[in-house]
C-alpha positions, -999 to 999 in steps of 0.1 A, spaced: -563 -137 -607 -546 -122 -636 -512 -133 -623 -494 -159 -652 -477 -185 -639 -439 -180 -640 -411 -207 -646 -399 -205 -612 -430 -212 -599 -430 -245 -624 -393 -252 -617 -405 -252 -576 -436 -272 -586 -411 -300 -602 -391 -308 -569 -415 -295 -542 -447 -318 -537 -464 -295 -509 -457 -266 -531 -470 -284 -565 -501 -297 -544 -512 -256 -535 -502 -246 -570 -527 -274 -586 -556 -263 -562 -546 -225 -567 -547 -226 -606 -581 -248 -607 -597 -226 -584 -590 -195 -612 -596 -215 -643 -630 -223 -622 -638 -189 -615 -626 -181 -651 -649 -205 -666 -677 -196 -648 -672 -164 -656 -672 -174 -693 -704 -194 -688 -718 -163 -678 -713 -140 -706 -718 -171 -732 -687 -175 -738 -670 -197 -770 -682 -233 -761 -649 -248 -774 -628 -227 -753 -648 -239 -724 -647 -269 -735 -613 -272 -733 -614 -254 -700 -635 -285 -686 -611 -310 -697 -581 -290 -679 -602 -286 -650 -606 -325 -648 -572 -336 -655 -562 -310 -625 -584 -324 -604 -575 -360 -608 -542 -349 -605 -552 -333 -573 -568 -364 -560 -544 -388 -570 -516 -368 -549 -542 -366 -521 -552 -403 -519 -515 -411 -523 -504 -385 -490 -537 -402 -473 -525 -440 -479 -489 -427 -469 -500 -414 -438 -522 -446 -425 -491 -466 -435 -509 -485 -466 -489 -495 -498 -497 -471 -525 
């Protein structure tokens, strides 16, 4: 989990979607665990604060791409 994200792996998030799609889920499931893990040990409020509002726009982003692949695939407009 202590792996940083690297600029290849954001160059290959830019111009591969199935890539970008497991690289969203993969970093929300550590900022999760991370912010759990903060919650835990009381933590600084802010900082998981702003942990919570990541965690959001990461998942919207993550269902956005999801409901778009989903209305791809049944041949609806997007």
């Amino acid at each position: 989990m202590s792996e940083l994200v690297t600029d290849s792996d954001l160059a290959r998030a830019r111009r591969d979607p199935e890539f970008r799609q497991r690289f969203y889920a993969d970093n929300l499931d550590r900022l999760l665990e991370k912010l759990n893990e903060m919650r835990k040990t009381g933590g600084d409020g802010r900082l998981i604060k702003e942990g919570v509002d990541l965690a959001v726009k990461l998942a919207d982003r993550l269902n956005t791409k999801a409901n778009l692949a989903k209305s791809e695939a049944s041949g609806e407009a997007a």
